[in-house]
C-alpha positions as CSV (number, residue, x, y, z in Angstrom):
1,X,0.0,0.0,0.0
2,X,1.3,4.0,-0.5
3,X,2.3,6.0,1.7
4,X,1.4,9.1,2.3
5,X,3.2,12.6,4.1
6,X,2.7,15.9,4.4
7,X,4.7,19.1,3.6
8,X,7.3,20.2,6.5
9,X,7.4,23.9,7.4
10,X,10.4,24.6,10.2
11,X,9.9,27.2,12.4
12,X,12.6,30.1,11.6
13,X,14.4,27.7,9.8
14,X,14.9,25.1,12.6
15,X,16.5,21.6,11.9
16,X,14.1,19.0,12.4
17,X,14.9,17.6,16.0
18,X,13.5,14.5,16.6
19,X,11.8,11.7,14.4
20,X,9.2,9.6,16.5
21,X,8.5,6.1,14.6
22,X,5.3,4.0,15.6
23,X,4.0,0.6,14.9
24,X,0.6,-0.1,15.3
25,X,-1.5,-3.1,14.6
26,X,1.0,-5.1,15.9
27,X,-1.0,-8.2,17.9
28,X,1.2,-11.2,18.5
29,X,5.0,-9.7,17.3
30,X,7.0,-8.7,19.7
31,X,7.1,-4.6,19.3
32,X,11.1,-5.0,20.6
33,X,11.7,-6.7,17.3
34,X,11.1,-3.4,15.0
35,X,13.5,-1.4,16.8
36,X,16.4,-2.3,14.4
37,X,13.6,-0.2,11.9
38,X,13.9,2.6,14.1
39,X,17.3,3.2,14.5
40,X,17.3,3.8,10.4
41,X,15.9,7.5,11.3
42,X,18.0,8.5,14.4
43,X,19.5,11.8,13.8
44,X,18.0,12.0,9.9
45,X,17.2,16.2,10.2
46,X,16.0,16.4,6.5
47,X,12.8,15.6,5.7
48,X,12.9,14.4,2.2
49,X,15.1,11.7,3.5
50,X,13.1,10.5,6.0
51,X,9.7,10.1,3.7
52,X,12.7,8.3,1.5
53,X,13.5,5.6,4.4
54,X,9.7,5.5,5.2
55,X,9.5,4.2,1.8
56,X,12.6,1.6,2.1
57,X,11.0,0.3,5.7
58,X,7.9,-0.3,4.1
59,X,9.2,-2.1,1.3
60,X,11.3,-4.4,3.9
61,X,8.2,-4.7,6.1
62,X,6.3,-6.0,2.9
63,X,8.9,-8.2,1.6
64,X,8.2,-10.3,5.1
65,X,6.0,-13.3,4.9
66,X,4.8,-11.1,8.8
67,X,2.3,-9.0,7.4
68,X,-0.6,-9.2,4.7
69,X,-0.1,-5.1,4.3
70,X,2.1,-2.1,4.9
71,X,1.1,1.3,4.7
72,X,3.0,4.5,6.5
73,X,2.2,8.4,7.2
74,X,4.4,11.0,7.8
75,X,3.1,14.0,9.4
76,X,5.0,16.7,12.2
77,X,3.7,16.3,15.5
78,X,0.9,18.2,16.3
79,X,2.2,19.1,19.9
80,X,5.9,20.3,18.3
81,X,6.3,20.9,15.0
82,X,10.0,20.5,15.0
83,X,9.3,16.7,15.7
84,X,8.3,14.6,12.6
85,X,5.6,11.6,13.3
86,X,6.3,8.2,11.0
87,X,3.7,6.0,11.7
88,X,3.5,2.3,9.8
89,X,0.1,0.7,9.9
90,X,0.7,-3.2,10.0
91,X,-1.7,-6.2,9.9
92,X,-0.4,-9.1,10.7
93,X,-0.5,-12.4,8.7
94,X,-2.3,-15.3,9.7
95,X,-1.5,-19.0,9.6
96,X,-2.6,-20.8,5.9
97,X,-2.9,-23.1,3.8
98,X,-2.6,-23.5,0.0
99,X,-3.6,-25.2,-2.7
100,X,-2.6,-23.9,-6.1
101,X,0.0,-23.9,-9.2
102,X,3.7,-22.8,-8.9
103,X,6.6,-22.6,-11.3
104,X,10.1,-23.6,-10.2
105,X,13.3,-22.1,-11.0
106,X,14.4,-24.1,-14.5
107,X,10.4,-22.7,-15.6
108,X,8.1,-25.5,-15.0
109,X,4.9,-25.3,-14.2
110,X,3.2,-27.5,-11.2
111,X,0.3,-27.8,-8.4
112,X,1.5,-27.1,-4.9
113,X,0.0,-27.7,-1.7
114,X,1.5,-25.6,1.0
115,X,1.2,-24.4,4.8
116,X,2.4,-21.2,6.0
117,X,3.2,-20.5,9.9
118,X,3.8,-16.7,10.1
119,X,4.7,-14.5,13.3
120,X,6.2,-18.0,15.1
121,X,6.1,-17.5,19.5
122,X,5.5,-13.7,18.7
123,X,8.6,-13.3,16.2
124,X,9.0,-12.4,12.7
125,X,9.9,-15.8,11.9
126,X,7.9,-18.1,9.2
127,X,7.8,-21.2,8.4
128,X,6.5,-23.3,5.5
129,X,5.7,-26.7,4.5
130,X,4.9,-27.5,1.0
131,X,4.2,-30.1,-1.8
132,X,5.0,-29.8,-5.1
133,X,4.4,-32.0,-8.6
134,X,6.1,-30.8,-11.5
135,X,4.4,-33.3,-14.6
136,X,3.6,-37.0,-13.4
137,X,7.3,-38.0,-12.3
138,X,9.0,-34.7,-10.7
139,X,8.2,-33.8,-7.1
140,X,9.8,-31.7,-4.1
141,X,8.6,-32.3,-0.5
142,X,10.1,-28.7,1.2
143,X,10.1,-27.6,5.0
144,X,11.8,-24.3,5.6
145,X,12.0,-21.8,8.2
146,X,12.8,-17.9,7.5
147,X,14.3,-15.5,10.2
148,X,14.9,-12.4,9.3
149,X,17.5,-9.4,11.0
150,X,19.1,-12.3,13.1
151,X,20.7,-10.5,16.1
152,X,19.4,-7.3,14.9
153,X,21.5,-7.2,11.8
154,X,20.5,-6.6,8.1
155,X,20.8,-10.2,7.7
156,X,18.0,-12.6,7.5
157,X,18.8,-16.6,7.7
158,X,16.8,-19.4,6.5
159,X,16.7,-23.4,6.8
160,X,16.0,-25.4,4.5
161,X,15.3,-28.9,4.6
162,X,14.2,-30.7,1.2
163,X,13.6,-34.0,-0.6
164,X,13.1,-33.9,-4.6
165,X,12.7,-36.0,-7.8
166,X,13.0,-34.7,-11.1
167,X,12.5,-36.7,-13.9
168,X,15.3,-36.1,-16.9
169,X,14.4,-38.8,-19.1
170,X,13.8,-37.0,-22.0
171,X,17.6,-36.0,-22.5
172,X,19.5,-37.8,-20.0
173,X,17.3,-41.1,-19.4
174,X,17.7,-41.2,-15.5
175,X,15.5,-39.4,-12.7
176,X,17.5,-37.2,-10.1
177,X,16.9,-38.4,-6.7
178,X,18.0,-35.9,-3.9
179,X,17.5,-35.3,-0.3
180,X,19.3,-32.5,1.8
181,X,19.2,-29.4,3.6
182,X,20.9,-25.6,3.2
183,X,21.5,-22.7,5.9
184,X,21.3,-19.4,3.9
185,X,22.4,-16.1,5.4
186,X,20.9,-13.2,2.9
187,X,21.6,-9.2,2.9
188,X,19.1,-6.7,2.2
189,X,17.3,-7.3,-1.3
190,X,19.7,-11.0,-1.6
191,X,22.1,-8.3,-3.1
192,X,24.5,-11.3,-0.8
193,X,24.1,-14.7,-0.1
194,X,26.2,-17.1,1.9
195,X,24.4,-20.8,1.8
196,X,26.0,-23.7,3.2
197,X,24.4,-27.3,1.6
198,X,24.8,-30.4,2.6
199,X,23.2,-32.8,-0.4
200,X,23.2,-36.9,-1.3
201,X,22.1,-37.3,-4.7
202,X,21.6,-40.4,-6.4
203,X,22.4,-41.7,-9.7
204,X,21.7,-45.0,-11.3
205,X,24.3,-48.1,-10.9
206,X,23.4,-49.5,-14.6
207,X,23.5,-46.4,-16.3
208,X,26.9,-45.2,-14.2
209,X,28.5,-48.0,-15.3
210,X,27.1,-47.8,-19.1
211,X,28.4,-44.2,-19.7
212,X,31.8,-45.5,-19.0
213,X,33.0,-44.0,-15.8
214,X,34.7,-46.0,-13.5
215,X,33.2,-46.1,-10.2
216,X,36.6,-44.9,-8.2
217,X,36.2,-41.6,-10.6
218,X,33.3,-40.9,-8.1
219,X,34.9,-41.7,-4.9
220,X,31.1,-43.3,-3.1
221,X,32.9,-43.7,1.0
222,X,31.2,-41.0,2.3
223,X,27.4,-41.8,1.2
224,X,28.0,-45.4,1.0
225,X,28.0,-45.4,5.0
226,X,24.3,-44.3,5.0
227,X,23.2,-45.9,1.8
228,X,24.9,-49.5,1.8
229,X,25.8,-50.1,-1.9
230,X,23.5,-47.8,-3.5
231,X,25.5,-45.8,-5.8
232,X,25.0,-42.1,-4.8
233,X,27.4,-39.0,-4.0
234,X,27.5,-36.8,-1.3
235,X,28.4,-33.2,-1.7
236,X,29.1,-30.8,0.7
237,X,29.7,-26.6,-0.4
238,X,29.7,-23.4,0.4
239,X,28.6,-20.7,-2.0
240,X,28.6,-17.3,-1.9
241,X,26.4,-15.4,-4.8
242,X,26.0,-11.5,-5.6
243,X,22.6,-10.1,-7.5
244,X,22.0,-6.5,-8.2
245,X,19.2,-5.2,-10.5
246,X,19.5,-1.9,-11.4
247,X,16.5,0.3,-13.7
248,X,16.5,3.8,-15.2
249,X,13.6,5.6,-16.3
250,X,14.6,8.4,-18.6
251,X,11.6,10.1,-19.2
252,X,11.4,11.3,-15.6
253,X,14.9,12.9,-16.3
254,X,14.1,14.5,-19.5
255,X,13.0,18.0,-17.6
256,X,16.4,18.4,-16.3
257,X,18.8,17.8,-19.4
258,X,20.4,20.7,-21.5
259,X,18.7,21.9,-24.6
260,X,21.6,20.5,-26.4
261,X,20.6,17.0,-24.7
262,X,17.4,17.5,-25.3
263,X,17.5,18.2,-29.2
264,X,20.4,15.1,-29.6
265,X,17.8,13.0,-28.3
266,X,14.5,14.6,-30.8
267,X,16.8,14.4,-33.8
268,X,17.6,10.7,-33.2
269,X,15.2,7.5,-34.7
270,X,14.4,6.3,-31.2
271,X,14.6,7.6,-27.4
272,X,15.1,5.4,-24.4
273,X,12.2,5.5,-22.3
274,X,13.7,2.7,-19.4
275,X,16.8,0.5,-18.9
276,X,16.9,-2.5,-16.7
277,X,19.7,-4.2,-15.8
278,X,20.3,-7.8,-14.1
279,X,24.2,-8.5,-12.8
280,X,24.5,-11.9,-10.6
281,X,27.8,-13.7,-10.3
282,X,28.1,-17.1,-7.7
283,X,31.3,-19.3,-6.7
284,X,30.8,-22.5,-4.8
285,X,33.3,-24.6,-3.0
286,X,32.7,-28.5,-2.8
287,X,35.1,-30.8,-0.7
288,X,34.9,-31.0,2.9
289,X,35.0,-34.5,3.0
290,X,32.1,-35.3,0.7
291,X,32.1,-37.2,-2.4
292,X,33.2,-34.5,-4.9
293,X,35.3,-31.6,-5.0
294,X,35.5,-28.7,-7.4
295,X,35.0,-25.2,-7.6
296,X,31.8,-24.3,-9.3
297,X,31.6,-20.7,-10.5
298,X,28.8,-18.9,-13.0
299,X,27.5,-15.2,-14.0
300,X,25.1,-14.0,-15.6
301,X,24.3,-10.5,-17.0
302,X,20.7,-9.4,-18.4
303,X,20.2,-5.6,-20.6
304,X,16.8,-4.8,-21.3
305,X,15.4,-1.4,-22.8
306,X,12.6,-0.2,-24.1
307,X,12.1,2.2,-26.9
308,X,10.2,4.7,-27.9
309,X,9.8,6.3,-32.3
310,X,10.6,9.8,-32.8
311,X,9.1,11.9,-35.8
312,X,12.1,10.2,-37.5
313,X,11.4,6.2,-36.7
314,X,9.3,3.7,-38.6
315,X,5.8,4.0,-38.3
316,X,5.4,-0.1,-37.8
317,X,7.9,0.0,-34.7
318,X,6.4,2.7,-32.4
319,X,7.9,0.8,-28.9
320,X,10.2,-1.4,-29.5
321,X,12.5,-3.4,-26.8
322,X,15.4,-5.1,-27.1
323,X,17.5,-7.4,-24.8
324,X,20.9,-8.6,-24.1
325,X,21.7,-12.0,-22.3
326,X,25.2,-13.0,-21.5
327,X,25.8,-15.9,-19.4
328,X,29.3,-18.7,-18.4
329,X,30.3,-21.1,-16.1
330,X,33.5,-23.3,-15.3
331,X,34.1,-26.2,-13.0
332,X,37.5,-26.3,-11.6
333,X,39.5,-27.6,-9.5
334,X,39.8,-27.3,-5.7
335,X,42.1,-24.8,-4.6
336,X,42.5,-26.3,-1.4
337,X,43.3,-29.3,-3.4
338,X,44.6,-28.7,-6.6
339,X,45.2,-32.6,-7.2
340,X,41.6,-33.9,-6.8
341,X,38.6,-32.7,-9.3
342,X,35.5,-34.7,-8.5
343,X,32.4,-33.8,-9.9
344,X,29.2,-35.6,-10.4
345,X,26.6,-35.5,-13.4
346,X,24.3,-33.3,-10.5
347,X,27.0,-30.6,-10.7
348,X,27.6,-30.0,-14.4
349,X,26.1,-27.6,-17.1
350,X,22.9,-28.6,-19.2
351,X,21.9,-25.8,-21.8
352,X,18.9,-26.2,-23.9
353,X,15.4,-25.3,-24.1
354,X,12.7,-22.2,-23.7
355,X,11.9,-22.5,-20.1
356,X,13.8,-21.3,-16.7
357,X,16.1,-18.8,-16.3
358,X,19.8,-19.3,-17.1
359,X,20.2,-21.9,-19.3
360,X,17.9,-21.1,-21.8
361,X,19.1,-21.8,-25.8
362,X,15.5,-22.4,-27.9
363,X,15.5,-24.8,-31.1
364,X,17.2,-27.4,-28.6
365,X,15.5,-29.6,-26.1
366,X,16.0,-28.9,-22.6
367,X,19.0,-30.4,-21.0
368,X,20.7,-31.8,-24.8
369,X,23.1,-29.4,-25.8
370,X,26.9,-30.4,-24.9
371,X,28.9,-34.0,-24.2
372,X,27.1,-37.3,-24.5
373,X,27.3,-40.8,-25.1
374,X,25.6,-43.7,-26.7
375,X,23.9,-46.3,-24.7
376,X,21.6,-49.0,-26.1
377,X,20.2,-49.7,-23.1
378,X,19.1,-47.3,-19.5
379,X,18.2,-49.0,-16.8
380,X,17.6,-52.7,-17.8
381,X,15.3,-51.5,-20.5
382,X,15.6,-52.8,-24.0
383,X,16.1,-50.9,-27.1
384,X,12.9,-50.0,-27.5
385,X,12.7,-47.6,-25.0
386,X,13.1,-43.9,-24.7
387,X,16.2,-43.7,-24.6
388,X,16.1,-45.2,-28.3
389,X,14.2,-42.3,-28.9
390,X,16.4,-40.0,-28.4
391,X,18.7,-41.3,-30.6
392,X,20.6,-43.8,-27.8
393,X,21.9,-40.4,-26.5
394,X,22.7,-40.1,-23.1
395,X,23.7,-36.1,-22.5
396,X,26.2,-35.9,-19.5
397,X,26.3,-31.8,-18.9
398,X,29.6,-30.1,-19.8
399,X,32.7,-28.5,-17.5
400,X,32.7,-24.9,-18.7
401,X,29.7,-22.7,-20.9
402,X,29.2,-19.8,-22.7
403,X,25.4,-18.4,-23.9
404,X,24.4,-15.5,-25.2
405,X,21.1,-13.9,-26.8
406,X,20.1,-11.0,-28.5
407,X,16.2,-10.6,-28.6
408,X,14.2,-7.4,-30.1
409,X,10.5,-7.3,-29.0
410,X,7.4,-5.2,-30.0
411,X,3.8,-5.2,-28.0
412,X,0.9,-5.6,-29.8
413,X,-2.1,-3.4,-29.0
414,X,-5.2,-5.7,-28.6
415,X,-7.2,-3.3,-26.7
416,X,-9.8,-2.9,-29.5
417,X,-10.4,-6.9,-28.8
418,X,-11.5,-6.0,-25.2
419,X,-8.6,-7.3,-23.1
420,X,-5.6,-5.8,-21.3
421,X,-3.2,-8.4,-22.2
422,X,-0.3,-7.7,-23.9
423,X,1.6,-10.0,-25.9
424,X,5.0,-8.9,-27.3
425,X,5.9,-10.5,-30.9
426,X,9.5,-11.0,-31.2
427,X,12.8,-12.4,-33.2
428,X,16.1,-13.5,-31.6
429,X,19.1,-15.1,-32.3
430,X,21.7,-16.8,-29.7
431,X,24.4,-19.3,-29.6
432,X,26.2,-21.4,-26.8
433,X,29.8,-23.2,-26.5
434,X,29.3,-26.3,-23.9
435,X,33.0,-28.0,-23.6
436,X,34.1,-30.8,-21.7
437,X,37.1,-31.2,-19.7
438,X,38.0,-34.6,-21.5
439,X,38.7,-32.3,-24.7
440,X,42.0,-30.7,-23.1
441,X,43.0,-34.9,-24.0
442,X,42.6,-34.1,-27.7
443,X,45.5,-31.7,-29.3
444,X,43.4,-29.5,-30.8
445,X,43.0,-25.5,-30.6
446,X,41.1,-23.6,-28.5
447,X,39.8,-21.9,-31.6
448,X,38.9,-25.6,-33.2
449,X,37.6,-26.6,-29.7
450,X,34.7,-23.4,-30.2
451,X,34.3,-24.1,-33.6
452,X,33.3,-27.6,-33.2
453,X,31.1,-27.4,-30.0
454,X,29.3,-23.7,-31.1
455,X,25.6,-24.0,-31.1
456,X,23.7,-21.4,-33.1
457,X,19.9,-20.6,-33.4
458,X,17.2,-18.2,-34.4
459,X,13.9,-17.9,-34.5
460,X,10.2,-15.7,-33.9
461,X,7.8,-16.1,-30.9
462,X,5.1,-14.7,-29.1
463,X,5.2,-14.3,-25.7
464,X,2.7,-13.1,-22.8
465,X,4.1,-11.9,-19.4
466,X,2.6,-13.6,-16.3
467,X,4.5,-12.0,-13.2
468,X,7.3,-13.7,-12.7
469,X,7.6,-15.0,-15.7
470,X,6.7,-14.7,-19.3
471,X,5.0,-17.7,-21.5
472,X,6.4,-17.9,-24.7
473,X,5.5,-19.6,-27.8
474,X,9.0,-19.9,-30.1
475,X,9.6,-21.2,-33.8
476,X,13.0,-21.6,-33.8
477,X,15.3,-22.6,-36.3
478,X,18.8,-23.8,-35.4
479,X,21.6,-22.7,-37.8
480,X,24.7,-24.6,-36.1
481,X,24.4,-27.7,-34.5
482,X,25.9,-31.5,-33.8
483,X,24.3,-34.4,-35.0
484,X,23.8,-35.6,-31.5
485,X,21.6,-32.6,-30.1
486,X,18.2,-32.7,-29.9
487,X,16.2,-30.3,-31.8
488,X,12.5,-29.0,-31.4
489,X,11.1,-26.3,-33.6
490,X,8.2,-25.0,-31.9
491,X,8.7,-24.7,-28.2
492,X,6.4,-23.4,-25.4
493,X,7.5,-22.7,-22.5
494,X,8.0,-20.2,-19.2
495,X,11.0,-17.7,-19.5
496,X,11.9,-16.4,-15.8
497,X,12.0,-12.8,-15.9
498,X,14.3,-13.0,-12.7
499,X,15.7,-15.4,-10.9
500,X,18.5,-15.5,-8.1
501,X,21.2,-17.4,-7.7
């Protein structure tokens, strides 16, 4: 909800000299637990900054699962003028429980059944316990508990405790069993993240032995102890990951450029009207005396801006956007120990596909783009089955990445049809390099290397934002490819707009 504030007059040109802050509506929360909130306005003495923090409070409050709505008012006190009244109106969430569709981070769309404990022993801790079913053979069984400003710092803490099975048959014929839990420590906005996992995930004995790695390649000690002879690895990491979203809105600052800057920008084709910008990097460490160990690290950077014809631009491309997607990854080596790389299918890169967030390249099916290797038979199943499908193709994920995209977007106006939708139509092209540490073998160049594993595709779509993400309808048409990838011409599927790492 807005808030609202009134205009400060000082007396004689008197500094402001106190700032009162008040919660009310508070019922079960502990009031003690908002002071950190207030000690964001002692000694503030300019009013324009303090309705400015009133804002940024109230955007923290409603980020909390604590409240259902947040609104503020500031006013000067009645009694003293030279005192300044913030008061937040909060109502307080209640315990509840869920039944609906979700969408997961690689884009999927499922039904999830969920219970939400808010405000826990008068706190501003919540906790949730859900369900998921992603298609008839993925599923995630979650409990998780969020605390945030743990000892009345700007950093909020969550555990998470989780058990999930995703079903990768399509590319890589084997289902992705998994069971572990994760202590995250986030700063304000999850600008920072420190998350500490602890994770046994399991992979099939048949098909490990099929794709012709040896079992002591995937040292098995540590998860063998809790799962006999079960043929599963055990990682243990740390990561640390940085996200920063940044947006511009130019038209607001068109009243205070130059005349010069202000005719540049009338004689040229198009204006900016916004730019939005998405920067995320993460580095993980794996080791500490699990079944693999690597360093894992991956960035991703995101332009997007939107355009706007000037008397000079064509009459068929009135708003135009276009957007810029750059994105890599590398597993290496332990620094700790530089003589040991371990790494499990789990931990590798899979490009491919129109849905999710990171590791999107369309005209290829999810998951297939990079190293793989021919089996005639997954799982005891005889050649008949999917995997035959798929061309006896088993796709392993590569050590190292690189993606890009370049997309350029235009809305169509349907609001003579009687709806407010807004579907953009657009035309991209990208390309990927997926390598494999097994090619450093090969004496080749690293030239030859990118020339042989480049990926390139094109293509027209339609899409339709829906929050979080947008549903896209793609014909794609890939121009460089191997014959072992798996290629898909029309795609639909659920492009994150945003997701963190």
């Amino acid at each position: 909800m807005p808030g609202a504030s009134m205009e400060f007059n000082s007396n004689d040109g008197k500094p402001i000299r106190r700032v009162n802050v008040v919660f009310e509506g508070l019922r079960s929360i502990n009031p003690n637990l908002l002071n950190s909130y207030k000690h964001a306005f002692q000694g503030e003495c300019d009013f324009e900054n303090i309705i400015m923090k009133a804002k940024n409070v109230q955007e923290e409050l409603s980020s909390l699962d604590a409240f259902s709505s947040v609104s503020h008012n500031v006013t000067p006190n009645t009694g003293n003028p030279l005192d300044i009244d913030v008061v937040f109106k909060l109502r307080e969430n209640k315990k509840r429980f869920t039944l609906g569709s979700t969408i997961n981070r690689r884009g999927k769309i499922g039904f999830e059944a969920s219970a939400f404990f808010p405000n826990l022993f008068g706190t501003l801790s919540t906790s949730k316990f859900s369900i998921a079913t992603f298609g008839t053979s993925s599923r995630e069984l979650s409990i998780s508990h969020f605390t945030p400003k743990i000892f009345s710092t700007n950093i909020d803490m969550l555990y998470n405790l989780s058990k999930s099975i995703v079903d990768y048959n399509k590319s890589s014929s084997y289902t992705e069993n998994s069971f572990g839990g994760l202590v995250r420590f986030s700063g304000p906005n999850n600008h920072h993240n420190l998350t500490v996992e602890s994770r046994i995930r399991e992979f099939p004995r048949l098909l490990h032995e099929q794709i012709g790695e040896r079992l002591q390649d995937c040292d098995t000690d540590s998860s063998n102890r809790f799962f006999g002879q079960s043929i599963q690895t055990l990682k243990n990491s740390i990561c640390y990951s940085w996200n920063k979203i940044k947006s511009n809105h130019y038209n607001e600052k068109e009243e205070d450029s130059s005349e010069a800057e202000t005719e540049k920008r009338s004689n040229a084709f198009y204006k900016i009207n916004s730019n939005h910008t998405i920067k995320q990097l993460s580095i993980e460490l794996a080791g500490f005396n699990g079944d693999v160990s690597f360093i894992k690290t991956q960035g991703f950077y995101t332009w997007s801006s939107k355009f706007s014809r000037n008397r000079y631009g064509f009459n068929f491309l009135k708003n135009p956007s276009l957007d810029f997607c750059l994105g890599f990854g590398a597993l290496l080596p332990n620094f700790i120990n530089k003589s040991i790389f371990k790494a499990s299918m789990h931990d590798k890169f899979f490009l491919g596909g129109n849905c999710g967030a990171h590791y999107c390249l369309p005209g290829f099916a999810p998951r297939s783009v990079g190293p793989c290797t021919r089996i005639t038979r997954a799982q005891g199943k005889e050649e008949d089955s999917k995997i035959v499908e798929n061309r006896e193709n088993v796709y392993l994920g590569g050590d190292s990445f690189i993606a890009s995209e370049v997309r350029i977007s235009h809305p169509l106006d349907l609001s003579g049809m009687g709806t407010d939708v807004k579907p953009d139509v657009q035309a991209f092209v990208g390309g990927a390099i997926v390598l494999d540490r097994n090619d450093n073998k090969e004496k080749r160049s690293v030239l030859e290397k990118f020339r042989q594993n480049i990926r390139v595709t094109t293509g027209i779509g339609l899409s339709v934002p829906l929050g979080p993400a947008d549903l896209s309808l793609l014909f794609s048409a890939p121009i460089k490819y191997r014959n072992t990838d798996m290629l898909e011409g029309f795609q639909l599927g659920m492009r994150m707009t945003y997701a963190p790492l």
